[in-house]
Residue, then its C-alpha position, 0 to 999 in steps of 0.5 A: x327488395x327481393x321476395x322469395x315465393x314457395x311455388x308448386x311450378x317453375x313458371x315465374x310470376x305464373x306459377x302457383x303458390x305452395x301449400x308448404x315452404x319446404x316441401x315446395x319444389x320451387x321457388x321464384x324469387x322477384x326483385x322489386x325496385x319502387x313497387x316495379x318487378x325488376x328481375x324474376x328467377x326460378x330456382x329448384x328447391x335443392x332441399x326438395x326431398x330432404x332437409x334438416x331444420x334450418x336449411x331452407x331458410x338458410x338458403x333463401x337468405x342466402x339468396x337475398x330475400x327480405x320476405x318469403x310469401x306461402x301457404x304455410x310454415x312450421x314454427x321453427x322456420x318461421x323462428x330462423x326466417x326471424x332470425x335471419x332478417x326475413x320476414x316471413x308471410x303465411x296463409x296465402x294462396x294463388x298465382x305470384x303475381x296476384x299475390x305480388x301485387x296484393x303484398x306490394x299493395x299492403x294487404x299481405x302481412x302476418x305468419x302463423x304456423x301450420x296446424x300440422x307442425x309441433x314444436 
């Protein structure tokens, strides 16, 4: 399984969580194999400055991820994500390997939308 995170840093599992999906500068993708971390890559956001809708989720399934973990996400997103087989997990706050460990561990789960976003 490959779990893309929204991140503030460039730092791998160290990296903290961002507030937002598609305004982070970063995102670290994890490979996962039996609950193991097999593989940790960093990736710009190359949607960082601007973006049409559709195109950030579009690019992390691109990518491979099954989940995406941050802060928050607009209801649209969370509709592609949906729509694209990736299950997005919103609320979350802290560095990627804590949280890593928290969603391997079943505590993670759920979205809901940012208050800031309309449809």
């Amino acid at each position: 399984m490959k779990i893309a995170f929204a991140t503030e840093e460039s730092k791998g599992i160290e990296s903290t969580l961002a507030y937002h999906f598609g305004r982070c500068p970063y995102y670290v993708f994890v490979d996962v194999e039996n609950n193991e971390v097999k593989n940790v890559e960093n990736k710009e956001n190359p949607f960082y400055n601007s973006h049409e809708s559709g195109v950030v989720p579009q690019f992390i399934a691109k990518e491979g991820a099954t989940v995406i973990i941050t802060g928050g996400m607009g209801p649209r997103a969370i509709d592609w994500f949906k729509n694209l087989g990736v299950q997005p997990v919103t609320g979350v706050s802290g560095k990627v390997k804590d949280v890593l460990n928290e969603y391997l561990a079943g505590k993670l789960s759920g979205v809901a939308p940012c208050d800031e976003h309309e449809r």
